[in-house]
N, C-alpha and C positions, 0 to 999 in steps of 0.2 A: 504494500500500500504506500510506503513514505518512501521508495526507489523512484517513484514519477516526479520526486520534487527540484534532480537534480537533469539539466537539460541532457538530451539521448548524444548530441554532437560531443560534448566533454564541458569541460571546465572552460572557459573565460571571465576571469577574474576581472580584468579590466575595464568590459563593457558590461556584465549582467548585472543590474538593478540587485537591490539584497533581493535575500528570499523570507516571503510571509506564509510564517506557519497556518493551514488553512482550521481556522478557529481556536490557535494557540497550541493545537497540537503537537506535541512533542515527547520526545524521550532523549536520554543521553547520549543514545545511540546515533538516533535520528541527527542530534546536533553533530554529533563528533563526522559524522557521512557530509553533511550541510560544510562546516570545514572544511573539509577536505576540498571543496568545490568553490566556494563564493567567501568574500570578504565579509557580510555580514546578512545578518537575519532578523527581523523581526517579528517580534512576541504580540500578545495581545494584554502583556503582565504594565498596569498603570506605574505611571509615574516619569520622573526626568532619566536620562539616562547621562552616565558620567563615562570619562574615558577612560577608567582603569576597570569598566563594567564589562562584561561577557560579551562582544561586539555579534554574537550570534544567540543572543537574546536581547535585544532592543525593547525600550521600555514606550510606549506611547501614552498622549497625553488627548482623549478623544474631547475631540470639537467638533460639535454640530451646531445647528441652524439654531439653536434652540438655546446652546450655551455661547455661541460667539456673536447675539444678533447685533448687540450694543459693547462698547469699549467698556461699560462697568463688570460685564458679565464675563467677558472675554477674560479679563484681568484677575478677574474672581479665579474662576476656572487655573489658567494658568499659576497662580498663588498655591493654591489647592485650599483656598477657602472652598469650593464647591467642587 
């Protein structure tokens, strides 16, 4: 199931977008294969991500319509007041 995440042609580091785990899916395995292939990955685990953090678990900060409509809320959001 998690062998379709890495492309069929091989590894290009240089030009492949990270890769997004599909619904945060993962295992140790899965990341340690993800390595081997791509420079980083994205998680669906909240928060900032820092540079001595796990670059194949990426931390996101989810903004919709709903929390970025106006600059009070947006800022909220990003604070992690909200």
């Amino acid at each position: 199931m998690y062998h379709r995440v890495l492309p069929p042609e091989g590894p290009r580091l240089q030009t492949e977008p990270p890769v997004c785990y599909p619904n945060g899916d993962t295992t140790p395995a899965v990341r340690a294969l993800v390595a081997e292939h791509y420079l980083a990955a994205c998680s669906t685990r909240p928060g900032w991500h820092r540079i001595r953090d796990d670059h194949h678990m990426i931390r996101r900060i989810a903004l919709h319509q709903n929390i970025s409509r106006d600059e009070t809320s947006l800022l909220a959001r990003l604070s992690g007041w909200i």
